[in-house]
C-alpha positions in Angstrom: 159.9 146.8 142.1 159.6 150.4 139.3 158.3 148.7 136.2 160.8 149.7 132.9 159.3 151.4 131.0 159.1 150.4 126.9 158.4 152.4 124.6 157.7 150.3 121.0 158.9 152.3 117.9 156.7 150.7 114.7 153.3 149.6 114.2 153.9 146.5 111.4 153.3 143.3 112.3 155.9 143.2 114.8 155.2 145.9 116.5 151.8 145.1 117.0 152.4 142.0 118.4 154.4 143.4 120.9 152.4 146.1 122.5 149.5 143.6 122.6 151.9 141.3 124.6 152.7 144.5 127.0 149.4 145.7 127.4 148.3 142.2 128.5 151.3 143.2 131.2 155.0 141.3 131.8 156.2 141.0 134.6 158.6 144.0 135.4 157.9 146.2 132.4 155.1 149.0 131.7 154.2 149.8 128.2 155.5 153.4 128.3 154.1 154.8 124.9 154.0 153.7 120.7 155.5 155.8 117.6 154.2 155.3 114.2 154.6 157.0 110.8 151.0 156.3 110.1 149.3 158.2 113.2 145.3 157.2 111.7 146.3 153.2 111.4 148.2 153.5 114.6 144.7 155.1 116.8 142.9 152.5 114.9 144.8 149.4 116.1 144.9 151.3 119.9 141.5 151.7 120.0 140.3 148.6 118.2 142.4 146.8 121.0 141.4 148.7 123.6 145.4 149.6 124.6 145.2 153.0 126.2 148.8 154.3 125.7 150.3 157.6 124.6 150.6 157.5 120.6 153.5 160.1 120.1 156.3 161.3 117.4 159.5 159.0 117.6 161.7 161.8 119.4 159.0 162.1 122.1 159.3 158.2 122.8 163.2 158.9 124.2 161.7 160.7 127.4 158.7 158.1 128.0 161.1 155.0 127.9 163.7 153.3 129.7 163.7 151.1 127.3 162.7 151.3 123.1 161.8 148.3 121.0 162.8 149.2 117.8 160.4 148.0 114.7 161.0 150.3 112.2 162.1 150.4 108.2 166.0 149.9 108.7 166.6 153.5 107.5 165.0 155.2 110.7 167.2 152.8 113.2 169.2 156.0 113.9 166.5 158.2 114.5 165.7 156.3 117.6 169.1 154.8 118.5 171.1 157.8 118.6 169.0 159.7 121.0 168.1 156.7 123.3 171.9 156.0 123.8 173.1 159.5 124.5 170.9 159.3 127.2 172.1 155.9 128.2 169.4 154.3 127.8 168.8 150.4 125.6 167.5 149.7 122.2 166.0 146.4 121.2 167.0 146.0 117.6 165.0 144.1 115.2 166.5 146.2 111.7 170.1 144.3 112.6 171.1 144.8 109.0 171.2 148.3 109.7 173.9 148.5 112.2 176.4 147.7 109.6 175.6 151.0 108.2 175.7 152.7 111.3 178.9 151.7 113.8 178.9 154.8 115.5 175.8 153.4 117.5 177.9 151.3 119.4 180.6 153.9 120.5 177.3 156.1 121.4 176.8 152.7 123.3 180.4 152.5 125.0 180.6 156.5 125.6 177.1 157.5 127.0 176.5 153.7 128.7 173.6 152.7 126.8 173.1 149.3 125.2 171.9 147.9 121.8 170.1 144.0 122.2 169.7 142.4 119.1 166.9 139.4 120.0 167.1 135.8 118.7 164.3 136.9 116.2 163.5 134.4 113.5 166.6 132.2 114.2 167.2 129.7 116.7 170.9 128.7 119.1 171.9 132.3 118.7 173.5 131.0 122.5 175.0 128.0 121.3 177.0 129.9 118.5 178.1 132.7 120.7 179.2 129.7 123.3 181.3 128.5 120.5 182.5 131.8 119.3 184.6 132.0 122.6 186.6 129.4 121.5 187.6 128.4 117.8 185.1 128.6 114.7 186.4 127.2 111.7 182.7 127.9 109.6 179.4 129.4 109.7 176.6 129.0 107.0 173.5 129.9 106.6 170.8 128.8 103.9 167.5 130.8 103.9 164.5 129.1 102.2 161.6 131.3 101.3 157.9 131.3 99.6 158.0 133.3 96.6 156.3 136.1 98.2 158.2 136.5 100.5 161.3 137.6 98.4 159.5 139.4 95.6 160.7 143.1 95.6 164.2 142.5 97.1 166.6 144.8 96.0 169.0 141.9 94.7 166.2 140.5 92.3 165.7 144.1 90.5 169.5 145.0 90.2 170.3 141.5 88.7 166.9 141.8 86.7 166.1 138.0 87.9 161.9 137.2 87.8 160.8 134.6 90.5 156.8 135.1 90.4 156.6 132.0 88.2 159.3 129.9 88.8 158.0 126.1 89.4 161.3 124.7 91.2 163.7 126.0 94.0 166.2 128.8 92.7 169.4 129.8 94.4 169.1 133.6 94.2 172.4 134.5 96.3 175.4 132.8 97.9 178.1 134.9 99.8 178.4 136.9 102.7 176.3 137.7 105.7 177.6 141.5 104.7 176.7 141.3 101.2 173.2 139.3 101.7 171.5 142.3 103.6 172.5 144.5 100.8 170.4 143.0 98.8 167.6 141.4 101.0 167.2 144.3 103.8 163.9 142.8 105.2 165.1 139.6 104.7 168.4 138.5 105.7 168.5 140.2 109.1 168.8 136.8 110.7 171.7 136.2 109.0 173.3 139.4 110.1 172.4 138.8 113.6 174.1 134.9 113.2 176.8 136.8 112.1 177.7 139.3 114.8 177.1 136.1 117.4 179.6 134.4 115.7 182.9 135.3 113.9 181.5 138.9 111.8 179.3 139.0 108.9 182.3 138.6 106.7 183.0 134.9 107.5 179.7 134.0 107.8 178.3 132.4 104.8 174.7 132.8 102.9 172.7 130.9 100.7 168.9 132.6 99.6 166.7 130.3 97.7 163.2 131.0 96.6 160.9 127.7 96.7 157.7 127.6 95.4 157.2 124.4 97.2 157.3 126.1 101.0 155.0 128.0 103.1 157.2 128.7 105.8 160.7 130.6 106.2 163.1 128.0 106.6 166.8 128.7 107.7 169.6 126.1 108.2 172.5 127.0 110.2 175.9 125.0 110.1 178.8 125.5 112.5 181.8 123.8 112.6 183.9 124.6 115.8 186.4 122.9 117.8 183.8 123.2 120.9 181.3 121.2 118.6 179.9 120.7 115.4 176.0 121.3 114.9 173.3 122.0 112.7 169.6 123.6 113.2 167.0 124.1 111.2 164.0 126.4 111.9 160.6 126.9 110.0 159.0 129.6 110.9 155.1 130.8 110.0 154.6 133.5 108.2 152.9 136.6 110.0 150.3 138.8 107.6 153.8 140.4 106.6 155.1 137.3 104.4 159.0 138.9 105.1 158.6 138.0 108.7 157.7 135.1 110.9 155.2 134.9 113.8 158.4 133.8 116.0 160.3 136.9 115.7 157.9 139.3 117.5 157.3 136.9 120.2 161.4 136.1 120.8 160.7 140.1 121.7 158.3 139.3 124.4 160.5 136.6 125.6 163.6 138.9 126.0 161.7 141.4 128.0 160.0 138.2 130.2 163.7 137.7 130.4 165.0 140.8 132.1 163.0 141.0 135.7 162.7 136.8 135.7 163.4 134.8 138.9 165.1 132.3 136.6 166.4 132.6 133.5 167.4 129.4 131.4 170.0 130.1 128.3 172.4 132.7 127.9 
């Protein structure tokens, strides 16, 4: 069997995490090359883990890849989408907010063959709601608990000049739409943009934020109410060294790639 070939797109903590998991090798796929805006940081981490890999500019990753992980700041989604789909190829996207912005991705998709993955990330029963989405959904909510840190410098806090650094009991911040939510929490609501487009759109699905002083760990608590079945799930997730993201959501990554040359595959 050719091994695919990944490129990763990002050196954060995501990033990272996944071209250690490559280099350590998965079945069926070749770490192909890495792109990062900081080239010094980037030849640091490389050499410090002793990855030998070809560290190039983001347009030079198209040719290297069969496939691209994307783990960039959501405004340079395009700059690697748009030239991996033409050529047919797949993206792995982890900036899902930022495919509301950008629909034409997903006729580049449809006309040129290529594919856009979004991966279960920092959420949990992604499978479960899109089982349920086939049939009839009546509701979808999400609540998002976070440690203040981990919501200081949203967008949403500054326009509505709200100050959480010292508050001493849980605050709602937000409650509305999926839509709306990643407008004003871009590098933190992508999870409920993702529960959104596995279920019935990001304009039905419903958001709560709240900032807890009392909690370590990103906590989210999805409700569904369909007439396939009614459930609830809760997931708290660790912080990484980036307090915006969870430990889970780079490692769901290595799980969809384990996923794609497996002899078995358990969950849809």
């Amino acid at each position: 069997m050719v091994a695919e070939q990944i490129g990763v797109a990002g050196l954060g903590t995501i990033g990272k995490e996944v071209v250690r998991r490559l280099a350590e090798g998965i079945p069926g796929c070749q770490l192909a090359g890495v792109a990062s805006r900081d080239t010094e940081k980037a030849h640091t981490f490389l050499r410090e883990e002793g990855i030998d890999v070809p560290l190039v500019e983001l347009a030079s990753l198209v040719p290297l890849s069969d496939v691209v992980v994307e783990c960039l700041p959501p405004d340079l989604l395009t700059a690697i989408a748009e030239p991996m789909l033409k050529e047919g190829k797949e993206v792995v996207v982890l900036s899902v907010g930022a495919l509301l912005d950008s629909p034409h991705l997903l006729d580049l998709a449809r006309e040129y063959g290529g594919r856009l993955i979004v991966p279960t990330g920092a959420l949990l029963g992604l499978d479960a709601v899109g089982a349920a989405a086939e049939g009839i959904v009546h509701s979808i909510k999400i609540t998002s608990r976070k440690p203040v840190k981990g919501l200081v410098g949203a967008p949403f806090l500054g326009q509505n000049m709200l100050s959480i650094e010292d508050i001493t009991v849980p605050q709602l911040l937000f409650s509305g739409t999926a839509r709306e939510a990643i407008v004003g929490f871009p590098a933190n609501l992508n999870v409920a943009v993702a529960l959104g487009l596995a279920g019935i759109g990001v304009d039905d699905t419903q958001v709560e934020i709240w900032a807890d002083p009392d909690i370590s760990r990103n906590t989210h608590r999805v409700e569904v109410d369909a007439d396939a079945a009614t459930f609830m799930m809760t997931i708290e997730n660790v912080p990484s060294e980036n307090p915006r993201t969870g430990l889970i959501t780079a490692l769901s990554v290595v799980s969809l790639l384990r996923k794609r040359h497996a002899p078995l595959v358990v969950g849809s």
